[in-house]
Biotite code that builds the C-alpha atoms (Angstrom):
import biotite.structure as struc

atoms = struc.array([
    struc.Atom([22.421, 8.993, -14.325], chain_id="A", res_id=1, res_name="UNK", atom_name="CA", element="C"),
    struc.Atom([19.829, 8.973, -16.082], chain_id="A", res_id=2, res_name="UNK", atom_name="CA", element="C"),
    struc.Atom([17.421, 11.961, -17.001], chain_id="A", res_id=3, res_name="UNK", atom_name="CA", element="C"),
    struc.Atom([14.233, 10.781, -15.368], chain_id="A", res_id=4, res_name="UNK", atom_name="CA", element="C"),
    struc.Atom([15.467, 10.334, -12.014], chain_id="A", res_id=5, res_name="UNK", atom_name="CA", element="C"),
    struc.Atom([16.690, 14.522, -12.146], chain_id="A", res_id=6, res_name="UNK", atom_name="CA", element="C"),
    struc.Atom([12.966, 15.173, -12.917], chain_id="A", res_id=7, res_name="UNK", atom_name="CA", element="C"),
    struc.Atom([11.071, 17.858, -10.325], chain_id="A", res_id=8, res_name="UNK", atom_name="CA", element="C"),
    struc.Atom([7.529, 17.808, -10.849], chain_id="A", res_id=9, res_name="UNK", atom_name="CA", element="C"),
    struc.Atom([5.064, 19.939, -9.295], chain_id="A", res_id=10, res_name="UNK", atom_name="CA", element="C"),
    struc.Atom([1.774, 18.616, -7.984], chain_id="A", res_id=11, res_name="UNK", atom_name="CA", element="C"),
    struc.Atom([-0.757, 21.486, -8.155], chain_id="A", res_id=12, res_name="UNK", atom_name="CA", element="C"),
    struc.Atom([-4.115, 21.334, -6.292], chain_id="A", res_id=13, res_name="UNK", atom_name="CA", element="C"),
    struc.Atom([-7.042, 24.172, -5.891], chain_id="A", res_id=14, res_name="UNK", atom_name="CA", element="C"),
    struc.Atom([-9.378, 22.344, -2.956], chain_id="A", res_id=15, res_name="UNK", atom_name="CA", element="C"),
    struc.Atom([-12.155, 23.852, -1.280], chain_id="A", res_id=16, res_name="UNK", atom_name="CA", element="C"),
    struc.Atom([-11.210, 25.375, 2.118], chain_id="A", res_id=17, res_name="UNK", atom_name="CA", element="C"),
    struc.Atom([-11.739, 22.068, 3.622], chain_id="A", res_id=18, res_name="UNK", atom_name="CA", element="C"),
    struc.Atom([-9.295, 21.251, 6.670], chain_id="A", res_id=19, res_name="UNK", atom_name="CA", element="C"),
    struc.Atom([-8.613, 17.737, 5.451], chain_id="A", res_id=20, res_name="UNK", atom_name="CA", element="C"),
    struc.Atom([-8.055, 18.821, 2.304], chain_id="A", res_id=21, res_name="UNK", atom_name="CA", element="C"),
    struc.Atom([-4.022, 18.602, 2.215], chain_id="A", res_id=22, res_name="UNK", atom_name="CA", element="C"),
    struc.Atom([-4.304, 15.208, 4.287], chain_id="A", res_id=23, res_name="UNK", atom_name="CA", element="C"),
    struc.Atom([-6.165, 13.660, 1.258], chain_id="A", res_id=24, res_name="UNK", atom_name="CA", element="C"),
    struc.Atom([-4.071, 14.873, -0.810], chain_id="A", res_id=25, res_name="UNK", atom_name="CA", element="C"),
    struc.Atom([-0.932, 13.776, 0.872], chain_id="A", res_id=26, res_name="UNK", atom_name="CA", element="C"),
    struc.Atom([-2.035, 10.233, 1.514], chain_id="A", res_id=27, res_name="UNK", atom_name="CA", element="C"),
    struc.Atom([-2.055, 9.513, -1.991], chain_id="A", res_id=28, res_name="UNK", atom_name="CA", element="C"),
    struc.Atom([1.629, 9.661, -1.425], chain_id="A", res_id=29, res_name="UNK", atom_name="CA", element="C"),
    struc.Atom([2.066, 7.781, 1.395], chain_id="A", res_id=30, res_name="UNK", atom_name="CA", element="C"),
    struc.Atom([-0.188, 4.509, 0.148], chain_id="A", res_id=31, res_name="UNK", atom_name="CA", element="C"),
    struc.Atom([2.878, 4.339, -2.459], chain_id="A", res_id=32, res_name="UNK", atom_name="CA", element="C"),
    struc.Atom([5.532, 5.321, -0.235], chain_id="A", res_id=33, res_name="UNK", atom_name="CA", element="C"),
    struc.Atom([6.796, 8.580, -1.924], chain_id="A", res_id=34, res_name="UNK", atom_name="CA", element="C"),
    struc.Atom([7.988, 11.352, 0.396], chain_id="A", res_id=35, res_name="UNK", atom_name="CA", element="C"),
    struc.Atom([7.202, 14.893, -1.303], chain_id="A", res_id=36, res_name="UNK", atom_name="CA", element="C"),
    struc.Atom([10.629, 16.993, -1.381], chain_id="A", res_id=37, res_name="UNK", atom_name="CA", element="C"),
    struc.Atom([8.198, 20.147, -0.856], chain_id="A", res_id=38, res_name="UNK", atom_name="CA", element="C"),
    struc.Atom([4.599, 20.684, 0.143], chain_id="A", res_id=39, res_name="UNK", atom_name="CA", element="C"),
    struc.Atom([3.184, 24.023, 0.130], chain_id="A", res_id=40, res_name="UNK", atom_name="CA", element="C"),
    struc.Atom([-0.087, 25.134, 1.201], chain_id="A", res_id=41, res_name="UNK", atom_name="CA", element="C"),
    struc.Atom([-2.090, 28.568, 0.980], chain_id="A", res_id=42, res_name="UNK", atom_name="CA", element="C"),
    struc.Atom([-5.463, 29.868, 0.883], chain_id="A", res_id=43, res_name="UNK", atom_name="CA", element="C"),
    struc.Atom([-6.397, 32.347, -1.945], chain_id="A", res_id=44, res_name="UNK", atom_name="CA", element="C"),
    struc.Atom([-8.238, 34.894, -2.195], chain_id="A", res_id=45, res_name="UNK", atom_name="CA", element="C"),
    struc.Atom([-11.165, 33.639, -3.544], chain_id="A", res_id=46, res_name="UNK", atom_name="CA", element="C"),
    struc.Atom([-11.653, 31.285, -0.379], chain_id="A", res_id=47, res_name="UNK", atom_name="CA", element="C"),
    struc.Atom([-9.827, 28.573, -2.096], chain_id="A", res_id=48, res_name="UNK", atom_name="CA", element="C"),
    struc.Atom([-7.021, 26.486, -0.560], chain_id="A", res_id=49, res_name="UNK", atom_name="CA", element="C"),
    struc.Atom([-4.187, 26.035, -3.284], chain_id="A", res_id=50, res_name="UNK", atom_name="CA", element="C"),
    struc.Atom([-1.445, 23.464, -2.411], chain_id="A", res_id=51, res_name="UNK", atom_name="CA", element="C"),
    struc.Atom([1.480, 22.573, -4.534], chain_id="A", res_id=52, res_name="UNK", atom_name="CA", element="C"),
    struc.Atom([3.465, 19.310, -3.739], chain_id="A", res_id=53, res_name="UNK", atom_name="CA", element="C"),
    struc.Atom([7.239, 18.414, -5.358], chain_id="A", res_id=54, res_name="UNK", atom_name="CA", element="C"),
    struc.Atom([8.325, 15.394, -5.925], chain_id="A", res_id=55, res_name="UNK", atom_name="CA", element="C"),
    struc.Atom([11.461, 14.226, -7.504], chain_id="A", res_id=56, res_name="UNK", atom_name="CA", element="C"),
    struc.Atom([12.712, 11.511, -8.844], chain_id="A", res_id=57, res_name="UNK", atom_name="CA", element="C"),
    struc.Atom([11.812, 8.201, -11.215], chain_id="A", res_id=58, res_name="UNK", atom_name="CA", element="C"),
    struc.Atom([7.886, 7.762, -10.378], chain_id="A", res_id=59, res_name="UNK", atom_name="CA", element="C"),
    struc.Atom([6.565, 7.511, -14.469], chain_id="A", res_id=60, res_name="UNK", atom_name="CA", element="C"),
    struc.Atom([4.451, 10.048, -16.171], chain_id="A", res_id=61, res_name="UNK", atom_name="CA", element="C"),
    struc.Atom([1.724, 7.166, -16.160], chain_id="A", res_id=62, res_name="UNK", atom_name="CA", element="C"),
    struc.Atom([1.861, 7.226, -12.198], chain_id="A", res_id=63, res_name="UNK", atom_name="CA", element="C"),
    struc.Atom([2.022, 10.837, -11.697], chain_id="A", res_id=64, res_name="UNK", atom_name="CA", element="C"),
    struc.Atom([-1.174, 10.864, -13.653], chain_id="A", res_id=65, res_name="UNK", atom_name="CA", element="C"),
    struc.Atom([-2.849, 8.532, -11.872], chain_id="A", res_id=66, res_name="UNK", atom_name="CA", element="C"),
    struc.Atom([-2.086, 10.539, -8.327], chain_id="A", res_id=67, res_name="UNK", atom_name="CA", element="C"),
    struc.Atom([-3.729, 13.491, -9.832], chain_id="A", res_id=68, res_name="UNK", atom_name="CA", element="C"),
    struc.Atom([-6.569, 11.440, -11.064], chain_id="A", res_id=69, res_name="UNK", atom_name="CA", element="C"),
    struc.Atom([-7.219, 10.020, -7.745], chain_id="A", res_id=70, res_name="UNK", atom_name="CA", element="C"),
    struc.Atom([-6.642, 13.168, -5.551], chain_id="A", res_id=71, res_name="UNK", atom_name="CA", element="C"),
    struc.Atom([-9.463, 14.441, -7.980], chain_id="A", res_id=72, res_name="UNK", atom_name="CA", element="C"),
    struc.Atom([-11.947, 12.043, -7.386], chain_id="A", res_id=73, res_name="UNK", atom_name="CA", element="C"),
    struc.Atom([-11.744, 14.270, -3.386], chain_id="A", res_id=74, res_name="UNK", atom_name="CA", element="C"),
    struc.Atom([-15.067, 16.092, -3.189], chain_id="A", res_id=75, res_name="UNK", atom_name="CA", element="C"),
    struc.Atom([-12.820, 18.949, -1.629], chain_id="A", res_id=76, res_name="UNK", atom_name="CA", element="C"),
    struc.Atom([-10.720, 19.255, -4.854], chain_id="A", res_id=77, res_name="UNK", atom_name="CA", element="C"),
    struc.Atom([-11.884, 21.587, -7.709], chain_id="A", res_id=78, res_name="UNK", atom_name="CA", element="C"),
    struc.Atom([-8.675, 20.742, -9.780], chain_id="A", res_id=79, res_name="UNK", atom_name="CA", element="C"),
    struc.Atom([-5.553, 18.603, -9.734], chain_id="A", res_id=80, res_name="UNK", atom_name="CA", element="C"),
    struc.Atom([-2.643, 18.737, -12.549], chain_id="A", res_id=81, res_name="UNK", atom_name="CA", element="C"),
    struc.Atom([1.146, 18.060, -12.483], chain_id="A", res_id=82, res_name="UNK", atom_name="CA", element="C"),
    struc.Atom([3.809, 20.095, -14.170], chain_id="A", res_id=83, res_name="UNK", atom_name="CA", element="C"),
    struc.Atom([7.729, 19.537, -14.821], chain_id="A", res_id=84, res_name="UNK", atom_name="CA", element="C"),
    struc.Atom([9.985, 22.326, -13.282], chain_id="A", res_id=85, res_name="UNK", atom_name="CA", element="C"),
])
């Protein structure tokens, strides 16, 4: 097997406390047909909602990036960046 496809990145979003919020982010993943292996979403203290999203598997770096780019461009989101676990 090789490497790429054992990869677990973590999708990491700080949105305003809007309650579409996690359905624009998750329907970046649906218009490519990716199913998330975890989503996770909380509100902070600072009235912020913070979601994380996992996904595994061979979607390239180049890809990933462009997700985050695009769930971005949301007027709810403050921030969007991935990281590999």
């Amino acid at each position: 097997m090789n490497s790429q496809e054992l990869t677990l990145w973590r999708l990491r979003v700080v949105a305003d406390p809007d309650p579409a919020a996690i359905t624009r982010i998750l329907e970046r993943f649906q218009h490519l047909n990716v199913l998330p292996r975890r989503v996770v979403a909380e509100f902070g203290t600072n009235d912020t909602l913070h979601v994380e999203v996992d996904v595994c598997g061979s979607l390239p770096e180049e890809r990933l990036r462009l997700i985050a780019a695009k769930i971005a461009q949301a007027t709810c989101v403050v921030n969007a960046y991935w990281h590999r676990l």
